[in-house]
C-alpha positions as semicolon CSV with decimal commas, in nm:
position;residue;x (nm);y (nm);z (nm)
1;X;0,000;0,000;0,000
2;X;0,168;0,322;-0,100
3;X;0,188;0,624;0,221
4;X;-0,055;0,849;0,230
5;X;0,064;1,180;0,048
6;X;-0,128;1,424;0,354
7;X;0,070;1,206;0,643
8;X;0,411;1,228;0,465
9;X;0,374;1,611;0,375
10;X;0,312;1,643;0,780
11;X;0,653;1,503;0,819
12;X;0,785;1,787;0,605
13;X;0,672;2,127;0,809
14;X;0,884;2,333;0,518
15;X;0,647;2,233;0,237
16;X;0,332;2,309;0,504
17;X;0,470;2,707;0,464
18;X;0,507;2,733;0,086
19;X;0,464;2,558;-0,244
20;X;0,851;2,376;-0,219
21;X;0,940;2,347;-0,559
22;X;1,337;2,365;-0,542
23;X;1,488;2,037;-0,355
24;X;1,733;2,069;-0,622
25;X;1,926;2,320;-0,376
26;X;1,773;2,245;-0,088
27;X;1,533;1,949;0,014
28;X;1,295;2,032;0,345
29;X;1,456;1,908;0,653
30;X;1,216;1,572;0,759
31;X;1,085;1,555;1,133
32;X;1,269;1,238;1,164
33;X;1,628;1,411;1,106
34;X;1,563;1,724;1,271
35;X;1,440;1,517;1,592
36;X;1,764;1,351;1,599
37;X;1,966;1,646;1,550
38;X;1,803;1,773;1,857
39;X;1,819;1,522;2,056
40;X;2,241;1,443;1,930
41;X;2,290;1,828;2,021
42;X;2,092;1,813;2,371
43;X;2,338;1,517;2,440
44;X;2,642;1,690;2,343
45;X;2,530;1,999;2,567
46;X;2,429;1,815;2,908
47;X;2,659;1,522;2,868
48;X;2,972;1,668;2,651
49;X;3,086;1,548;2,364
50;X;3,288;1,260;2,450
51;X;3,009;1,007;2,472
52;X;3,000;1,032;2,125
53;X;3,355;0,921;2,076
54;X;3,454;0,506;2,076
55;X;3,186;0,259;1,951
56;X;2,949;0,476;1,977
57;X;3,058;0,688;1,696
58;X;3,224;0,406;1,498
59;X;2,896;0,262;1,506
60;X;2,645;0,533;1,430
61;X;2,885;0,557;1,111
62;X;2,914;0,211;0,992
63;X;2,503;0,265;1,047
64;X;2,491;0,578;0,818
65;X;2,695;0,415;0,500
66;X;2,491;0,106;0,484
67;X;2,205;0,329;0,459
68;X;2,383;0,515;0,223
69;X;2,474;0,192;0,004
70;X;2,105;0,090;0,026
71;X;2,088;0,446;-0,161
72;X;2,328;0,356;-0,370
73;X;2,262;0,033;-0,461
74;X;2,647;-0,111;-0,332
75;X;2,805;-0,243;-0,081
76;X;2,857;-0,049;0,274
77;X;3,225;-0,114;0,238
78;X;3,240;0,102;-0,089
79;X;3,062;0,416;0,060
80;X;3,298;0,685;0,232
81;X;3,098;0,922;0,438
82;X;3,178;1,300;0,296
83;X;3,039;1,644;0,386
84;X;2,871;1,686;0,037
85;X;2,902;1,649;-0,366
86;X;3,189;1,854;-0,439
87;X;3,340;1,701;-0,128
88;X;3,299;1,380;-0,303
89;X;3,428;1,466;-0,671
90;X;3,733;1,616;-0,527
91;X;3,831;1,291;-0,370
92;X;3,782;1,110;-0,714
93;X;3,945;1,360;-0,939
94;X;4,240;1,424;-0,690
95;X;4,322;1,092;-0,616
96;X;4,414;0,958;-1,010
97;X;4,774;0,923;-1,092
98;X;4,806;1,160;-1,380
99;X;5,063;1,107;-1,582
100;X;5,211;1,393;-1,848
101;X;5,010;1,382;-2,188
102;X;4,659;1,296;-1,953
103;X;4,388;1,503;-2,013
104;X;4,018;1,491;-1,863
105;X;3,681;1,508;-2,085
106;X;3,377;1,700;-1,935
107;X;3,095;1,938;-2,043
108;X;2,952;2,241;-2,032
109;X;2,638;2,160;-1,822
110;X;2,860;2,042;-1,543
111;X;2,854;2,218;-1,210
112;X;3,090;2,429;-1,040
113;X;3,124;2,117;-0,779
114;X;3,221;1,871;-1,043
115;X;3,369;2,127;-1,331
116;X;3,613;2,321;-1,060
117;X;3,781;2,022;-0,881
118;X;3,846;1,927;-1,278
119;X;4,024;2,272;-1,352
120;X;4,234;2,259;-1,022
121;X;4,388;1,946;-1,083
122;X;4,460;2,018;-1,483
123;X;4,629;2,344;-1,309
124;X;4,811;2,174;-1,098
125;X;4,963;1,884;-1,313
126;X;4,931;2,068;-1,641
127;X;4,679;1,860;-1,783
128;X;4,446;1,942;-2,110
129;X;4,098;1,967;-2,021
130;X;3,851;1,899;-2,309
131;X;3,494;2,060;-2,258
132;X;3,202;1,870;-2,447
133;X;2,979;2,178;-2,571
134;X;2,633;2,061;-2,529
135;X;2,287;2,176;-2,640
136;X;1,943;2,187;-2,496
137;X;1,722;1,934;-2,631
138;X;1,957;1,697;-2,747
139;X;1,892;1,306;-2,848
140;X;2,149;1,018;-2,672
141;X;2,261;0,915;-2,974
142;X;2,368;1,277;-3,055
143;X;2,518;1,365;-2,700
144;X;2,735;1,066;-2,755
145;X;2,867;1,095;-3,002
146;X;3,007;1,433;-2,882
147;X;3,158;1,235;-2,626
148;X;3,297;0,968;-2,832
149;X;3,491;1,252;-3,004
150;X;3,615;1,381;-2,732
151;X;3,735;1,101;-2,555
152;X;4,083;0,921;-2,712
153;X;4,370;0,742;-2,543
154;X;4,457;0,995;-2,317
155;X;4,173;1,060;-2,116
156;X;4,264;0,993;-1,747
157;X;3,937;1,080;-1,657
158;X;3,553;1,208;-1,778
159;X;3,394;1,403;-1,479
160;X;3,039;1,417;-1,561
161;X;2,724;1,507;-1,402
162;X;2,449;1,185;-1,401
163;X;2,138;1,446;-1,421
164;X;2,217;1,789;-1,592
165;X;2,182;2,081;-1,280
166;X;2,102;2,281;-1,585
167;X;1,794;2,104;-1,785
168;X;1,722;1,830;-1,619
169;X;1,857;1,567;-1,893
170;X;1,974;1,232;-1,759
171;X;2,250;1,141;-1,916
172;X;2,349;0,757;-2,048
173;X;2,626;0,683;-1,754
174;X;2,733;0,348;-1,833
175;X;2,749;0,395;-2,213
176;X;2,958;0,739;-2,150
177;X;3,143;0,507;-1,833
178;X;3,183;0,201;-2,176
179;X;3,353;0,487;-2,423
180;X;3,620;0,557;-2,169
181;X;3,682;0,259;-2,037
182;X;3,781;0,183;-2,397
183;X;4,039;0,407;-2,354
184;X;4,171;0,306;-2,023
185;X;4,017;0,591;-1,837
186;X;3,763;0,640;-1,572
187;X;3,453;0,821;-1,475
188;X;3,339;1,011;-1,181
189;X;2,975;1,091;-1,176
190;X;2,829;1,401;-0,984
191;X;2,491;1,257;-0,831
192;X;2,379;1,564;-0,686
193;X;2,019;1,579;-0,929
194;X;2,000;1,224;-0,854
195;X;2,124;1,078;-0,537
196;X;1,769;1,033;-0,390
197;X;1,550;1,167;-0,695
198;X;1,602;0,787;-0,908
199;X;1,704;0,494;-0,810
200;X;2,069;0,381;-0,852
201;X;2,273;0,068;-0,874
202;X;2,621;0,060;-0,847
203;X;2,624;-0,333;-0,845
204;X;2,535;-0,299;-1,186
205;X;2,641;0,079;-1,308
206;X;2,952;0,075;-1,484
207;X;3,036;0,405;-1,257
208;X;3,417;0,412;-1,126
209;X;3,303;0,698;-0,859
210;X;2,962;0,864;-0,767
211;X;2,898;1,104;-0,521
212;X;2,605;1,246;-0,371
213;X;2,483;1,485;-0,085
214;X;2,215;1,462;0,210
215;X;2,072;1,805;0,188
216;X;1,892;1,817;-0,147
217;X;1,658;1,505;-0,252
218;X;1,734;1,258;0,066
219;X;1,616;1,571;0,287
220;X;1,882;1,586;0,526
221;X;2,090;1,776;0,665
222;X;2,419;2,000;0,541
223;X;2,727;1,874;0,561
224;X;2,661;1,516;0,511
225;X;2,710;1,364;0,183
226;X;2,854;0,983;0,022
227;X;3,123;0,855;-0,238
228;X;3,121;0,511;-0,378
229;X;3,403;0,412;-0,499
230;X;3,432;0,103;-0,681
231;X;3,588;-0,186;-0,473
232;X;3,800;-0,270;-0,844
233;X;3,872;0,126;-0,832
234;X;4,090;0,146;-0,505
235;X;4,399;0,071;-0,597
236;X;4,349;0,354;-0,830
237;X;4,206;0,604;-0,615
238;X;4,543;0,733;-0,416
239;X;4,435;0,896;-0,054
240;X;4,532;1,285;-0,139
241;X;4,406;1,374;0,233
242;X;4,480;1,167;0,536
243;X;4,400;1,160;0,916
244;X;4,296;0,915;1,195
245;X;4,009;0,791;1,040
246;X;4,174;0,718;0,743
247;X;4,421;0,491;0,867
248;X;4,281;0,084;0,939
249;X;4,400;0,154;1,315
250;X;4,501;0,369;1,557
251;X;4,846;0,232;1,550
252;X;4,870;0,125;1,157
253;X;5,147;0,405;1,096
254;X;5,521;0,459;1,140
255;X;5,789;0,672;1,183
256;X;5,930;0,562;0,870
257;X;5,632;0,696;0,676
258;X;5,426;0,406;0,639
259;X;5,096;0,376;0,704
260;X;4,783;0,106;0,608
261;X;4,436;0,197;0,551
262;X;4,138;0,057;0,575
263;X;3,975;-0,178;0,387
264;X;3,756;-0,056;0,106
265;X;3,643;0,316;0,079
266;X;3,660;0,430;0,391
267;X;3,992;0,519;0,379
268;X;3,876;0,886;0,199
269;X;3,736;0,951;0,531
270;X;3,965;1,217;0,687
271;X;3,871;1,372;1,000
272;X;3,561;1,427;1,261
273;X;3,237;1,491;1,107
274;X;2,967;1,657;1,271
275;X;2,762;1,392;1,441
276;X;2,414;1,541;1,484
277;X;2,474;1,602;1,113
278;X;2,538;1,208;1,068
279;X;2,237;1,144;1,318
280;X;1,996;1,318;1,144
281;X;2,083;1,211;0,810
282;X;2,072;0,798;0,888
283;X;1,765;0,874;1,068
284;X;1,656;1,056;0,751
285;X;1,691;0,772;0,549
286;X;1,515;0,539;0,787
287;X;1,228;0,773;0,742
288;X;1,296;0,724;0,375
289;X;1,295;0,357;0,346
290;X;0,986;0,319;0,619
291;X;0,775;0,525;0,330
292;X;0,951;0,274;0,085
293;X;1,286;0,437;-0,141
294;X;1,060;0,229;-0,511
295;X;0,752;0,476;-0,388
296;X;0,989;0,766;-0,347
297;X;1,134;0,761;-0,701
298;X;0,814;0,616;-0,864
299;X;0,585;0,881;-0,676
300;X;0,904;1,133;-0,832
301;X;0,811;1,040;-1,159
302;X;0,539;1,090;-1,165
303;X;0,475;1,434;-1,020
304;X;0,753;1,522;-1,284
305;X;0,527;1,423;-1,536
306;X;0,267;1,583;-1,387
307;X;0,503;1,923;-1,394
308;X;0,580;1,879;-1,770
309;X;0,224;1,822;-1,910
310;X;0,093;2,128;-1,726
311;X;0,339;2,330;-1,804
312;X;0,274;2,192;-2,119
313;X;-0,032;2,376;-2,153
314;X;0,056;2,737;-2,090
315;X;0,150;2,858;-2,412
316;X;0,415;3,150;-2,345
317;X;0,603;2,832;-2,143
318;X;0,909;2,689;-2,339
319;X;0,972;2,316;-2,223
320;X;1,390;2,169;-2,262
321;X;1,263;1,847;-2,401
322;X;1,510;1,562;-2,229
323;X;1,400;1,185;-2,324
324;X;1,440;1,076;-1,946
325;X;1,376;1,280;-1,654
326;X;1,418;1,255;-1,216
327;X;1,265;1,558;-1,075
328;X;1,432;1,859;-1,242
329;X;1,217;2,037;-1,553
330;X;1,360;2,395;-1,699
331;X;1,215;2,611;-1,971
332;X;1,163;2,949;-2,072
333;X;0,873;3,206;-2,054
334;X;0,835;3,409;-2,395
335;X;0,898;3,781;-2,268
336;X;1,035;3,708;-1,884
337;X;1,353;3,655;-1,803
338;X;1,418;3,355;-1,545
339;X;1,570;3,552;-1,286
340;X;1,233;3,762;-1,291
341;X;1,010;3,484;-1,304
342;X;1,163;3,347;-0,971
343;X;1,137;3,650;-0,783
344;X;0,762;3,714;-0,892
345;X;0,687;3,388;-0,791
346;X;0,832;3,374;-0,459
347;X;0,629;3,707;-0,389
348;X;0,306;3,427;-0,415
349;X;0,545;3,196;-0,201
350;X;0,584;2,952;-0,499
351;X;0,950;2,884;-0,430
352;X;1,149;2,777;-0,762
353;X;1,521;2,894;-0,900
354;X;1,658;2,981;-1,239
355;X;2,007;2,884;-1,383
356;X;2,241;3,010;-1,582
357;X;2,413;2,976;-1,922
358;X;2,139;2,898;-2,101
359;X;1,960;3,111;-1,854
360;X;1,617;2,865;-1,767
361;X;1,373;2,870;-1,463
362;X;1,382;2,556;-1,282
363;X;1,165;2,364;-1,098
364;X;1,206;2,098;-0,852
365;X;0,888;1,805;-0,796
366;X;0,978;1,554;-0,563
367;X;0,808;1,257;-0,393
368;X;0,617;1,523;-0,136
369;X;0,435;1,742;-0,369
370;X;0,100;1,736;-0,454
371;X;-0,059;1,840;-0,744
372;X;-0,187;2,146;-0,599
373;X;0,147;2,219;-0,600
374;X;0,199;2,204;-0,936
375;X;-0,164;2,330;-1,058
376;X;-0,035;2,669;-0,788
377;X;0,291;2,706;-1,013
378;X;0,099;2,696;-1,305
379;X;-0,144;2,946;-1,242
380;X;0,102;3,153;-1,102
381;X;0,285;3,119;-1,410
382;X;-0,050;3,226;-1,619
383;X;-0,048;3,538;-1,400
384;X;0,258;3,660;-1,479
């Protein structure tokens, strides 16, 4: 029996206040993972911070990346717990052994999270950086082959986004993950559209590295994010940052320089994260899977679709056509610019954002809105 849309909305106080159409920056904040970052920050304050510490901690962590995985669609030991995205994509794209002649493929719909960390390290070991110009309403077969041209022998590594922060378009990851793997390279996927919004599988993705936050469609917290790294992957994914937690004991180090890490990816761990932070977010997804992660991403569909055909119907409205969707639509509206249309609609507290370059508005329709929701955005839309 699927939950009942009223009850879950309840959970969500945020989307009680306003018609919450932009997860894609930030999700609402559930009851379940606000309750236990109250309850994690009472505990710190009467009892000190030091009862978090020892199995306690280790524990409330090896708790959080299984339900992570379960995300994911891995195994626990290939989840590293980060603080978000770019946190994430950083790891991956630091932690290749360039050599000199590499050069990295990725596109011009990629965010600053996943584009940046690409530029830094082609600064840094003076690497070519080839940028796949893409266009709005493009076929698979098309986008492709813009890769495939794009991508030779030398590509270390493509850094690409799985859905587009821009339009919305979900992009083919294991046939862009096949043409570089050709060529003795690997991918890192930015999951930040989609880490939450679809439903993944790394057992069967072709993904080298995929990283997603807490904040935006698992409706947790900040500061609390995953990496998977394939278990095949880590011998080459080097550790570029080190600390305690990244070592497979307390004592696995010398003074001779040597150290051990952990087994599997929790070795890209580095240092204390904040624990009401990690409590809220595995209590979070508990939420999540209690209201049942296939009725999260089916009930995303199809409120997307529900977006699309009536925006369909307002005439000035100019849908980006993508041939698969999660929960991100953009478009135009003939005579408004996108920045405009944002702020007129938040003064009706319809909250939406725009993007730029190609400048679109963008909406976000997740698993918690109704289709009063989307029937408000509309008519707000037809009153501008």
């Amino acid at each position: 029996m699927s939950p009942n849309l009223s009850a879950v909305r309840n959970e969500l106080p945020a989307v009680q206040a306003s018609v919450y159409l932009n997860t894609g920056s930030y999700g609402p904040l559930s009851r379940a993972a606000a309750t236990a970052i109250e309850g994690e920050n009472r505990q710190q304050l009467t009892a000190g911070r030091l009862t978090g510490m020892g199995e306690s901690g280790q524990s409330l962590g090896a708790a959080l990346r299984g339900g992570f995985a379960r995300i994911m669609g891995c195994d626990p030991d290939e989840v590293a717990l980060t603080h978000h995205t770019t946190d994430g994509m950083n790891i991956a794209t630091w932690g290749i052994q360039y050599r000199p002649g590499d050069e990295i493929v990725t596109n011009s719909w990629e965010h600053p999270g996943g584009l940046l960390p690409v530029y830094a390290v082609a600064r840094r070991f003076n690497l070519k950086v080839r940028v796949v110009s893409l266009d709005k309403d493009e076929d698979e077969e098309t986008l492709l082959a813009k890769f495939e041209r794009a991508i030779n022998s030398r590509t270390r590594l493509l850094s690409v986004a799985h859905v587009s922060w821009k339009t919305g378009a979900v992009l083919p990851i294991d046939r862009l993950a096949e043409l570089v793997h050709c060529h003795g390279g690997l991918i890192a996927v930015d999951g930040a559209q989609s880490g939450g919004a679809m439903r993944l599988d790394m057992r069967s993705s072709k993904a080298d590295f995929y990283s997603i936050p807490g904040q935006k469609w698992l409706c947790g917290p900040e500061g609390i994010g995953a990496l998977y790294v394939n278990r095949e992957r880590l011998g080459d994914l080097l550790q570029t940052y080190v600390g305690y937690p990244s070592l497979r004991d307390g004592g696995a180090y010398d003074e001779t320089g040597i150290f051990l890490p952990p087994d599997g990816a929790r070795r890209y761990e580095v240092g204390t994260t904040y624990r009401p932070a990690m409590a809220g977010m595995w209590n979070g997804i508990q939420w999540l899977e209690s209201l049942g992660l296939e009725w999260v991403y089916e009930r995303t569909q199809e409120i997307t679709r529900y977006t699309r055909a009536a925006l369909s119907t307002v005439p000035s409205v100019r849908q980006v056509h993508t041939p698969a969707h999660a929960g991100l639509t953009s478009f135009t509206i003939d005579g408004i610019s996108p920045a405009a249309v944002v702020d007129r609609l938040a003064e009706d507290n319809i909250l939406i954002r725009s993007v730029p370059d190609p400048d679109l508005v963008r909406v976000s329709s997740h698993f918690f809105n109704s289709e009063a929701d989307i029937d408000r955005l509309r008519e707000g839309i037809e009153g501008l």
